[in-house]
Backbone as numpy.savetxt, mean C-alpha at the origin, in Angstrom:
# Nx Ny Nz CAx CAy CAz Cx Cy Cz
-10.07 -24.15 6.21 -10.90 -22.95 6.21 -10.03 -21.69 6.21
-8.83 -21.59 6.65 -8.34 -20.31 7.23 -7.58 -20.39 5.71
-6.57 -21.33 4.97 -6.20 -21.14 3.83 -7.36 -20.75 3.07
-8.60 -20.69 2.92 -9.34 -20.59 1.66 -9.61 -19.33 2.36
-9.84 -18.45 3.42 -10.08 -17.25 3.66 -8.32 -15.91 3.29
-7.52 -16.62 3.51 -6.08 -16.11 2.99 -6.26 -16.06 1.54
-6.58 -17.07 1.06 -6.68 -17.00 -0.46 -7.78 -15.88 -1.41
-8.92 -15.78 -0.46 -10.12 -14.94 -0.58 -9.18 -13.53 -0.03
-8.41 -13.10 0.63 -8.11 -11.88 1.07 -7.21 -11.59 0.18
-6.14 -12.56 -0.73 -5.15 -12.30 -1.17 -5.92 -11.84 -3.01
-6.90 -12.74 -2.76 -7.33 -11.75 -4.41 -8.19 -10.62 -4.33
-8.68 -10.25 -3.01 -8.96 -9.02 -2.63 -8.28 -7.79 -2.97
-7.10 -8.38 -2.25 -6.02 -6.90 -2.22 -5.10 -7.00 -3.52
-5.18 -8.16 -4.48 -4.81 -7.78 -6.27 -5.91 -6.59 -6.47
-7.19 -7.13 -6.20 -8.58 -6.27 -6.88 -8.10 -4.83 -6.59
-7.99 -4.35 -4.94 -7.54 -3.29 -4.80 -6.63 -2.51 -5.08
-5.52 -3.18 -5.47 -4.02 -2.95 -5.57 -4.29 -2.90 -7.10
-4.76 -3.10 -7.89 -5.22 -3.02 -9.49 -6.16 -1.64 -9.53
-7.09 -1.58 -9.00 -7.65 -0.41 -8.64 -6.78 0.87 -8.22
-5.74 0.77 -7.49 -4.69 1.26 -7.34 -3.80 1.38 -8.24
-4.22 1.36 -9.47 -3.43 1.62 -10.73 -3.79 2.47 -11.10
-5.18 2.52 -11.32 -5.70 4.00 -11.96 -6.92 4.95 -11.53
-6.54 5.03 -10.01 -7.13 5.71 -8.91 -6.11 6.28 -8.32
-5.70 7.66 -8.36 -4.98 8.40 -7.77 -4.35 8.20 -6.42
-5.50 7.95 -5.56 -5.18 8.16 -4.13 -5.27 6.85 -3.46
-5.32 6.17 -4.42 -5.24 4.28 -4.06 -4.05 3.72 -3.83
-3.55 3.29 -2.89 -1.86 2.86 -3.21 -1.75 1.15 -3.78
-0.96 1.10 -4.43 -0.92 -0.21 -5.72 -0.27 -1.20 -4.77
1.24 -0.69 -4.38 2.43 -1.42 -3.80 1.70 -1.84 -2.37
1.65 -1.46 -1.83 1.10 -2.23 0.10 -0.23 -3.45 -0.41
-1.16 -2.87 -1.04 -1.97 -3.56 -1.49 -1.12 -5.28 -2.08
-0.44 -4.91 -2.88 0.35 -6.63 -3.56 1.02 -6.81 -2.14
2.08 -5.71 -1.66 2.71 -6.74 -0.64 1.66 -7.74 0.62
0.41 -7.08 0.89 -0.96 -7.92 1.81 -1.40 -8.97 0.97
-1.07 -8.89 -0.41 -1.38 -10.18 -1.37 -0.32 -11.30 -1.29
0.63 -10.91 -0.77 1.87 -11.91 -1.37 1.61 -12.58 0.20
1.68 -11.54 1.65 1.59 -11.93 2.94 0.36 -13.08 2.68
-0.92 -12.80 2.30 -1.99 -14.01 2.23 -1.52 -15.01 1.12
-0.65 -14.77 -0.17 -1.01 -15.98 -0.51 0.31 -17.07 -0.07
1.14 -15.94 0.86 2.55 -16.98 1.34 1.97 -18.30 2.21
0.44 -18.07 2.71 -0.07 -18.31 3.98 -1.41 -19.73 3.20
-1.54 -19.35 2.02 -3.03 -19.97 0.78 -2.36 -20.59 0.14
-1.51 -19.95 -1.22 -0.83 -20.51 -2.28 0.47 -20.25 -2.79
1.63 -21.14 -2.59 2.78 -20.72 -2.17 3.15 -20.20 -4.37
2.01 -20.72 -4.98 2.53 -20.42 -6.48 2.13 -19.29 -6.60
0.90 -18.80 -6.24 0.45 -17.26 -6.38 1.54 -16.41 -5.70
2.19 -16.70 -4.51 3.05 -15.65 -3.98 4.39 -15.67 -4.81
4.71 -16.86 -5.38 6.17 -16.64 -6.57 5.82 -16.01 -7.44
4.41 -15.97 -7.71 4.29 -14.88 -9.41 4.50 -13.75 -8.74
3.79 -13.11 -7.56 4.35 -12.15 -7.28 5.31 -11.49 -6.86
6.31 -12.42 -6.47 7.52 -11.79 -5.84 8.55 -12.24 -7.32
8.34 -12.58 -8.45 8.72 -12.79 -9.52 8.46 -11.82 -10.30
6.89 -11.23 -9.81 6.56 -10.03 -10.68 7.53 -8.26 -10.92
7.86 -8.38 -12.29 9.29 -7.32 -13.12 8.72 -5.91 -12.29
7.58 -5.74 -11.35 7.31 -4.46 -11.14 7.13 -4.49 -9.47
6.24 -5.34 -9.16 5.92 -5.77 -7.67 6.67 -6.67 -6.90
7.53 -7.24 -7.50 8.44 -8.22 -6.89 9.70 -7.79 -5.79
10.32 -6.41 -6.65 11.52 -6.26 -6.00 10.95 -5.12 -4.46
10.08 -4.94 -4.72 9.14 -3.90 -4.00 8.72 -4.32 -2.77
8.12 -5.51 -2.66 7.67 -6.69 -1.88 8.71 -7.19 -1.26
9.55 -8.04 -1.89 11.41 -8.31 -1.24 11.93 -7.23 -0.38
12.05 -5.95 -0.95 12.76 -5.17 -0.06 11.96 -4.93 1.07
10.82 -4.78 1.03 9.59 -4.72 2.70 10.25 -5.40 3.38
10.09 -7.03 2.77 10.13 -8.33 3.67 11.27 -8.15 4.12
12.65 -7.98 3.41 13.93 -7.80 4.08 14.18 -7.03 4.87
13.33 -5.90 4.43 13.91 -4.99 5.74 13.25 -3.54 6.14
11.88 -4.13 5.53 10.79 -3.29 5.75 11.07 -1.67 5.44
11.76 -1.71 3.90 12.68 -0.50 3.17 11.35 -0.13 2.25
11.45 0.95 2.18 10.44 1.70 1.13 11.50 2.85 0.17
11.02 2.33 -1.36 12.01 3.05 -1.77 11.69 4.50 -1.75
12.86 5.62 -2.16 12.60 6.81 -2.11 11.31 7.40 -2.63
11.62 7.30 -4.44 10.09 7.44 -5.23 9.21 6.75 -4.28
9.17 5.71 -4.35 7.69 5.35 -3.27 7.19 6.25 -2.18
8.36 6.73 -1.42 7.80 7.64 -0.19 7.32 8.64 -0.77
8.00 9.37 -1.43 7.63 10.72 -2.35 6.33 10.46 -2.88
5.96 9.56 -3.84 4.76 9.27 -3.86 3.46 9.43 -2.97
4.24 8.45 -2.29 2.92 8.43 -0.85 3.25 9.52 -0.25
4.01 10.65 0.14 3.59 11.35 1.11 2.97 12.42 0.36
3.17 12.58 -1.19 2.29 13.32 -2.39 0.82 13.44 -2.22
0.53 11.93 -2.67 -0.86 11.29 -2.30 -1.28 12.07 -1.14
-0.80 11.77 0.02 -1.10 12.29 1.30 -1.67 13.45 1.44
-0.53 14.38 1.10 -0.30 15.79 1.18 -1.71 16.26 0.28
-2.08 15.59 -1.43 -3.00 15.90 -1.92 -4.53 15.77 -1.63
-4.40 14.53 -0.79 -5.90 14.47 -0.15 -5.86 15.08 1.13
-4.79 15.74 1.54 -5.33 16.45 2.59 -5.65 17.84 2.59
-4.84 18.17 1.33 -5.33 19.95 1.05 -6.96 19.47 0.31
-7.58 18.44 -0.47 -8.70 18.62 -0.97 -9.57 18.66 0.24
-9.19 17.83 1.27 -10.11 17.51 2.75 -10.19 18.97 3.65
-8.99 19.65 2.93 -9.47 20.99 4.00 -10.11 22.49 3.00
-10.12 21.78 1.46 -10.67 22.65 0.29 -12.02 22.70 0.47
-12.60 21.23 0.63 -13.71 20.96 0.35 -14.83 20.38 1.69
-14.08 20.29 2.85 -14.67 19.45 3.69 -14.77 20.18 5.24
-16.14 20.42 5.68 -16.29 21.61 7.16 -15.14 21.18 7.86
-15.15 22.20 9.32 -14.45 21.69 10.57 -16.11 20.58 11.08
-15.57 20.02 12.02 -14.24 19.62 12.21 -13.87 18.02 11.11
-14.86 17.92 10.18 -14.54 16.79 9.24 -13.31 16.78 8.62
-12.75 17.88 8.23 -11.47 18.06 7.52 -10.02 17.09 8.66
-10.30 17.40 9.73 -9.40 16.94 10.43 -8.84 15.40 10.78
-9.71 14.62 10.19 -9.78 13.52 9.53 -8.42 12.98 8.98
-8.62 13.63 7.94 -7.85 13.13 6.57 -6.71 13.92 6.75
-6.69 15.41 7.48 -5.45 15.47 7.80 -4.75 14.71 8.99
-5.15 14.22 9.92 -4.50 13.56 11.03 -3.81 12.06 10.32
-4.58 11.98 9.30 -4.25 10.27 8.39 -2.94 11.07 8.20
-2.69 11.74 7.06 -1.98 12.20 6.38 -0.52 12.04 7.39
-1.11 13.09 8.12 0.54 13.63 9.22 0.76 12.23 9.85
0.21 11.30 10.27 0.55 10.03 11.07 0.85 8.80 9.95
0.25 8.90 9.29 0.75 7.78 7.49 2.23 8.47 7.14
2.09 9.70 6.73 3.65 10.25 6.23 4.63 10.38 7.28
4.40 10.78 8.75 5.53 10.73 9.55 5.84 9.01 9.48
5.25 8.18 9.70 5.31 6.32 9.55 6.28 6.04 8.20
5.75 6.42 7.33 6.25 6.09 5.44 7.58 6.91 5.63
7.35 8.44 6.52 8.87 8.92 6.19 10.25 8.40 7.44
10.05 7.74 8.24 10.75 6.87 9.08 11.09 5.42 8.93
10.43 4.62 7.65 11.48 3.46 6.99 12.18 3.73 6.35
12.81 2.47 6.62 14.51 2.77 5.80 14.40 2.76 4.09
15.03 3.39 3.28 15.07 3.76 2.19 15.62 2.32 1.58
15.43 1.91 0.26 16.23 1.22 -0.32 17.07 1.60 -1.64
């Protein structure tokens, strides 16, 4: 039961992490690496395509080794961040705005304190 629920979570977070291709504020990379964590746990062949995969593979490896986020990646994400939090205080009352900025400052101080690869 618990492998077929790993396996159900691990094509979840492809779905999302694909969605995270061409949704701005979706992140692609964390999404596969929670795919590779469930299918290390479901299907040990689904997790070699991905840690085999020419884009998500070396991305995933460096987490697992040493929980490294590369530079572009941080820059990215703390982009992302930074952008949904000026729309959250463009568009969104007090005290709702404070929300998405508290994500922001506690996600990017986190993302900007792993080690680089």
């Amino acid at each position: 039961m618990r492998r077929h629920l790993y396996l159900i979570a691990g094509f979840l977070s492809i779905g999302l992490g694909t969605l995270g291709a061409f949704l701005p504020l979706l992140p692609t990379v964390p999404f596969m690496i929670l795919a590779a964590y469930c299918f290390a746990r479901s299907s040990p062949e689904l997790e070699a395509k991905l840690l085999d995969h020419e884009h998500f593979g070396p991305h995933i490896r460096r987490w697992r080794e040493r929980g490294a986020i590369s530079r572009r990646g941080k820059k990215a994400a703390l982009g992302a961040s930074a952008f949904s939090a000026i729309l959250a205080l463009i568009f969104s009352p007090f005290p709702w705005y404070l929300i998405p900025l508290a994500a922001a400052l506690i996600g990017g101080s986190w993302i900007w304190t792993r080690p680089e690869s």
